[in-house]
C-alpha positions in Angstrom: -112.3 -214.6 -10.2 -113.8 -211.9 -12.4 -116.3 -212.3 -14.9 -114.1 -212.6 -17.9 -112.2 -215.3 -16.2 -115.2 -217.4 -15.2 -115.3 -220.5 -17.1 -118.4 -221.5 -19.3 -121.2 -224.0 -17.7 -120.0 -227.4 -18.7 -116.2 -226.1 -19.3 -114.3 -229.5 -18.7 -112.0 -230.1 -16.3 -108.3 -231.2 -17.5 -108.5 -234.8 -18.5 -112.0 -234.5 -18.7 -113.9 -234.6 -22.5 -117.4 -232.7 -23.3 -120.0 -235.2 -23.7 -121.3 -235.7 -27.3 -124.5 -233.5 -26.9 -124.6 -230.3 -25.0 -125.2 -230.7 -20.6 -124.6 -234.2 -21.6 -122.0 -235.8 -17.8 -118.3 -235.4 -19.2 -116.1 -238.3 -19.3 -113.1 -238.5 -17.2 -110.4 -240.2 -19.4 -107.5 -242.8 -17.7 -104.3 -241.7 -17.8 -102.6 -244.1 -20.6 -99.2 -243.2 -20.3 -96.6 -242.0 -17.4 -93.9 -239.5 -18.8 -91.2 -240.9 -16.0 -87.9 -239.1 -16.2 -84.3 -240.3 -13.5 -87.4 -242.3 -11.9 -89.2 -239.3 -11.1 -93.0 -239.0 -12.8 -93.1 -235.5 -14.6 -96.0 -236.1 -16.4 -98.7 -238.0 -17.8 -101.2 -238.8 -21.1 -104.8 -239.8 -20.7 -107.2 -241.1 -23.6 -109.1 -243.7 -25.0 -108.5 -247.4 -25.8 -110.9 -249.8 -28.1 -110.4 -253.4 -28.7 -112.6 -255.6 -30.7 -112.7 -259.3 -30.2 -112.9 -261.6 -33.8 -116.9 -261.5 -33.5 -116.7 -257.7 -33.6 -117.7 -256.5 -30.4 -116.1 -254.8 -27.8 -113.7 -256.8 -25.9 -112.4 -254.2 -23.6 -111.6 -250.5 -23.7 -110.5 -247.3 -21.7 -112.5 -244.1 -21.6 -114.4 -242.9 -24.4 -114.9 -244.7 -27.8 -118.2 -244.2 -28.2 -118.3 -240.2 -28.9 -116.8 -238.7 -32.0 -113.3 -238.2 -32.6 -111.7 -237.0 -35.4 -109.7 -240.0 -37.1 -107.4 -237.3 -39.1 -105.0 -239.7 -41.4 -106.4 -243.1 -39.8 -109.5 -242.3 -42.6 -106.8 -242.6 -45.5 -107.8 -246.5 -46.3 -111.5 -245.3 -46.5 -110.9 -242.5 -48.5 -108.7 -244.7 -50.8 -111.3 -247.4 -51.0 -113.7 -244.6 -52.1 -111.9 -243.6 -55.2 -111.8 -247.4 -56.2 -115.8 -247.1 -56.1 -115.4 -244.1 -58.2 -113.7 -246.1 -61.2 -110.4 -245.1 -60.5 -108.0 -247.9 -61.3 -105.2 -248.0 -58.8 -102.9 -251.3 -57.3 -99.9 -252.1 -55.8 -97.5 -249.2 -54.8 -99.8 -246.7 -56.0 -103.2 -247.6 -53.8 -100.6 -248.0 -51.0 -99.7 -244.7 -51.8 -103.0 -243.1 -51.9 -103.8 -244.4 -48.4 -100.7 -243.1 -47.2 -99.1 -240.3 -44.9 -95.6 -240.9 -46.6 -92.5 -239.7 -45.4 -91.0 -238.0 -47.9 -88.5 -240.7 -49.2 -87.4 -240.1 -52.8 -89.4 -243.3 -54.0 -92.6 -241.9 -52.5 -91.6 -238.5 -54.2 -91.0 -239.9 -57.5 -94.1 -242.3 -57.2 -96.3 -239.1 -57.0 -94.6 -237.7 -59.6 -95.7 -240.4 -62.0 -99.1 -240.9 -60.7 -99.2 -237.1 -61.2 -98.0 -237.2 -65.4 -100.4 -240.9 -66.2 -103.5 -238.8 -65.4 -102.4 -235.7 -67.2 -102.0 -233.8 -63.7 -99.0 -231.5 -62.3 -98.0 -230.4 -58.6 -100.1 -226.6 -59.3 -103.2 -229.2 -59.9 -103.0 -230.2 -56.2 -105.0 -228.8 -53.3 -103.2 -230.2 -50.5 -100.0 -227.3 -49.1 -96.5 -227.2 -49.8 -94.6 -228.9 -47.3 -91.5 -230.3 -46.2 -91.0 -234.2 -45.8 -92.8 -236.2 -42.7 -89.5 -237.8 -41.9 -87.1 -235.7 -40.2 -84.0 -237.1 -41.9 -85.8 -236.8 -45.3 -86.7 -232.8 -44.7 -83.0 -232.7 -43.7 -81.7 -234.1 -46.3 -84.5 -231.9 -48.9 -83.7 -228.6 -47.3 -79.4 -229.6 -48.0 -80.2 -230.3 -51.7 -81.7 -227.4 -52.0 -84.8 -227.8 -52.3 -88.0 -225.7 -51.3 -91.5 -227.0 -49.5 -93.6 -228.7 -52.0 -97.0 -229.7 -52.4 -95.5 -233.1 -53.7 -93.3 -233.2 -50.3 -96.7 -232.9 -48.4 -97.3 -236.3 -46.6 -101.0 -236.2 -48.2 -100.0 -236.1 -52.0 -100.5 -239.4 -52.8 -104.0 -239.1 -51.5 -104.9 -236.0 -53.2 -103.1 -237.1 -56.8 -105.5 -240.0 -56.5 -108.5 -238.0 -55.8 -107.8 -236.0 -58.6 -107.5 -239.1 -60.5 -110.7 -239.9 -59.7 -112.3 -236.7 -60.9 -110.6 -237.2 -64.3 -111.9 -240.5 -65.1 -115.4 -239.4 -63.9 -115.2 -235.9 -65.6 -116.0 -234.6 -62.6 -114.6 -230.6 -61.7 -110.9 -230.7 -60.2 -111.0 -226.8 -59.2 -113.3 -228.2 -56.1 -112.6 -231.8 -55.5 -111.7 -230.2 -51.9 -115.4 -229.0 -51.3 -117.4 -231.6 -48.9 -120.2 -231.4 -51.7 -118.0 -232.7 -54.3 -119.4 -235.9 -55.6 -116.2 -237.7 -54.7 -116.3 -236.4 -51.3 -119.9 -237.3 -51.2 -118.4 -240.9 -52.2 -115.9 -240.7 -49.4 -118.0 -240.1 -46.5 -120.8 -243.0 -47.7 -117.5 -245.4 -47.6 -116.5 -244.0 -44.1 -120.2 -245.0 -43.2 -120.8 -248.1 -44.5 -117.3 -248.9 -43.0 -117.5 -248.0 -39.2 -121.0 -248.6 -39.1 -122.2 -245.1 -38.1 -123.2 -241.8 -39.7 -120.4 -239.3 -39.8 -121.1 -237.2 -36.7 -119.3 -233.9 -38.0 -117.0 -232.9 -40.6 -114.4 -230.0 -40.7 -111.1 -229.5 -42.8 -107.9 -231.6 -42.1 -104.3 -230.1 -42.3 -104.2 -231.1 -45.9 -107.3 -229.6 -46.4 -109.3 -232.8 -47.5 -112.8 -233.0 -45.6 -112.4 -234.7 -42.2 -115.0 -236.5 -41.0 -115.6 -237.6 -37.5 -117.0 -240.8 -36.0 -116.0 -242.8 -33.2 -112.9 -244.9 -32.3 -115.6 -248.2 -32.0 -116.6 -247.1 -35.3 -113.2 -246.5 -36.5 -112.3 -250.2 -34.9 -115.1 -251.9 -37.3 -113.5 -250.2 -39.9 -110.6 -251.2 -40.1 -112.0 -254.6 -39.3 -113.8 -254.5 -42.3 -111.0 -253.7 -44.5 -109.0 -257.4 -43.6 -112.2 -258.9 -43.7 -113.9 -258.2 -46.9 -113.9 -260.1 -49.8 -110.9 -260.0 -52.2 -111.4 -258.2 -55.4 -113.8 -255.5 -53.3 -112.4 -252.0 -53.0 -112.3 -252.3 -49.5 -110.0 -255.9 -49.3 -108.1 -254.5 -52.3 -106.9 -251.5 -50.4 -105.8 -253.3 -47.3 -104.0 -256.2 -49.3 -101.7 -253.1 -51.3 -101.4 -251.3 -48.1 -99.9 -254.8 -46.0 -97.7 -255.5 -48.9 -96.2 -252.4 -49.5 -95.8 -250.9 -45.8 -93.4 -248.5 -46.5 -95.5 -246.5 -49.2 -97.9 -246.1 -46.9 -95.7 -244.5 -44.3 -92.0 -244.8 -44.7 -88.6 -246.8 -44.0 -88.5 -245.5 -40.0 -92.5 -245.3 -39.4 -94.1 -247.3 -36.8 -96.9 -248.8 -39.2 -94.0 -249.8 -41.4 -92.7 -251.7 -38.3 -96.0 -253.1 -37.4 -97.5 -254.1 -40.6 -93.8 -255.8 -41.5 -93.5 -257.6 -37.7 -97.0 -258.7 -37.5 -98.1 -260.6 -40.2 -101.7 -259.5 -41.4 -101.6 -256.5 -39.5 -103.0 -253.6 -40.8 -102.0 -250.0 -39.4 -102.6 -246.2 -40.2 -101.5 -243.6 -37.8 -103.1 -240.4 -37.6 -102.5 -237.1 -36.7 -103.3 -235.5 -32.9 -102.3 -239.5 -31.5 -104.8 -241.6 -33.2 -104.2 -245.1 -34.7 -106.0 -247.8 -36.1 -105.3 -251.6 -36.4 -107.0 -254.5 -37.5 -106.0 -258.2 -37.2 -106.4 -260.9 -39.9 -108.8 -262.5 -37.2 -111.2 -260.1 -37.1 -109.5 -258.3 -34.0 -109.3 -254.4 -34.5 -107.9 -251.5 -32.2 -108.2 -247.5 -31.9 -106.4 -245.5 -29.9 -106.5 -241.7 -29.7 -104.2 -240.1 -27.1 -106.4 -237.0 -25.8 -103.7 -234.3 -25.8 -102.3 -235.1 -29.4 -99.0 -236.7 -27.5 -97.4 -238.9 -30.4 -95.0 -239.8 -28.3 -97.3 -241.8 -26.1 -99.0 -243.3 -29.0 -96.4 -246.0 -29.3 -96.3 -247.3 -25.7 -99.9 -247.4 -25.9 -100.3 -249.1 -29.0 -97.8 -251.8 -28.0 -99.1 -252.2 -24.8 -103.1 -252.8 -26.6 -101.1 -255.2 -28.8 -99.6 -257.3 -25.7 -102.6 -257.5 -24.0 -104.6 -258.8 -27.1 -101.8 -261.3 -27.4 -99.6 -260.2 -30.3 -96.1 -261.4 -30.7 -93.5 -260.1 -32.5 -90.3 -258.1 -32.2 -91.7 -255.3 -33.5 -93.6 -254.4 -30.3 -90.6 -253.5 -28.4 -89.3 -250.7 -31.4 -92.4 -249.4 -31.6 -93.3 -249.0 -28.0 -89.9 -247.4 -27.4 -90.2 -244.0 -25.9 -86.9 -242.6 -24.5 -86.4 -239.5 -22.9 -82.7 -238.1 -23.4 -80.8 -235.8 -21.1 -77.1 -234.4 -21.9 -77.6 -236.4 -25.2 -78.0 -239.7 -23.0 -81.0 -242.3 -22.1 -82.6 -240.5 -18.3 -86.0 -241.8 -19.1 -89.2 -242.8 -21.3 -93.0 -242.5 -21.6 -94.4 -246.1 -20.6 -97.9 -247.1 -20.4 -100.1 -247.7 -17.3 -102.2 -250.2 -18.2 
């Protein structure tokens, strides 16, 4: 192998994840998830698994969830509880809606609309990207109409309309709401904090160009623990009671927190982008997941399968941990988990 082949020291193998300091061993992550097509096993998913019991410790887990990941849209109710702290009054389908990753739906497109024109804001105001709809149907059905990608379209809207929101009522600057030293986003990563019980370990840009901030799937787990379990009336409790009761604000009519949040009473659910989810119990029991290669399609299996195991019933397990594999148009296979 020539020089400018040679791997880097410490280059991990595949399946394998740099430890969180530099030299530090690397972690070889369980395979999660079999990709089994005609009976044959073509491929596989590995990744990390966190369960918390009601007391808030770790029950059991898979891999790594103590290193930093980036949570990507599974921060949303933390970033929605932080413009709550900021003054911003939001409830019902609209804080649903500002933790959300919608699909694109015409009521989530109209409900940004109007959250938009109460706070004296338009689409240009926006710093999240034209896009098309989440939902594949939905962008379908946008791109017959007619219609163009749209920042309002973008599955992050109703989180960066209420951000905005937030800087109006504090008179803060709008032009930079995006920048991590905005006071808002200063806001946002104290809430992350005080949430998963950790510093923020880095922070880059997401894909709607909000400031993503990493910590750790435990961390990630308390979280969302501490959402169900806060007092009602706090920003935290208010965020997760809007978010149960209006599921399909937060992601959409076909979405697999829609499913969960609606089977499992209590439940509540954010997805994120690269394979990450979050889910918290009414008990106190919590989950994170983050599949390593960024493979939605195993994240269901997985998730259903941590459900199982923890002891959750409901008919929504078996839609959302449904994985098929089509060939000639037809059922040949699925991605099932291994654990």
């Amino acid at each position: 192998m020539s020089a400018s082949t040679t791997p880097p020291a410490n280059t991990p193998a595949p399946g394998e994840r740099p430890g969180p300091l530099a030299g530090a061993p690397s972690v070889q992550l369980p395979v999660l998830a079999e990709v089994v097509r005609s009976g044959f096993t073509e491929g596989s998913h590995r990744g990390s698994v966190v369960v918390l019991g009601p007391d808030g410790g770790v029950e059991w887990s898979l891999g790594e969830v103590a290193a930093p990941v980036y949570p990507r849209s599974s921060n949303k109710p933390m970033q929605a509880a932080a413009v709550l702290h900021a003054g911003l009054e939001l409830s019902g389908e609209r804080l649903a809606l500002a933790a959300a990753s919608h699909s694109g739906e015409p009521f989530h497109l109209e409900l940004v609309r109007t959250m938009l024109a109460e706070h004296g804001l338009t689409e240009d105001d926006l710093g999240c990207p034209p896009d098309l709809p989440l939902d594949r149907e939905e962008a379908d059905r946008f791109l017959a109409a007619g219609s163009r990608p749209s920042r309002t379209a973008m599955n992050c809207s109703g989180k960066h309309t209420a951000m905005l929101a937030a800087c109006r009522v504090n008179g803060w600057s709008g032009a930079d709401y995006l920048d991590p030293g905005h006071p808002l986003q200063t806001l946002v990563r104290e809430r992350i904090e005080a949430a998963a019980g950790e510093p923020v370990a880095h922070t880059g840009t997401d894909g709607c160009g909000a400031p993503l901030m990493a910590i750790s799937l435990t961390g990630l787990a308390r979280a969302f623990r501490s959402f169900v379990l806060a007092e009602p009336g706090t920003p935290e409790r208010r965020v997760a009671d809007a978010m149960r009761a209006h599921p399909e604000y937060v992601a959409g009519t076909r979405r697999e927190d829609t499913h969960l949040m609606r089977g499992v009473p209590g439940a509540l659910a954010k997805v994120g982008a690269e394979a990450v989810q979050a889910v918290a119990l009414p008990d106190g029991r919590a989950l994170a997941i983050k599949i390593d290669d960024g493979g939605l399609r195993a994240l269901g299996p997985v998730l259903a399968r941590t459900l199982a195991r923890m002891g959750v019933e409901s008919p929504a397990l078996a839609k959302i941990g449904d994985s098929p594999l089509l060939g000639g148009g037809r059922r040949v296979g699925e991605i099932r988990a291994t654990f």
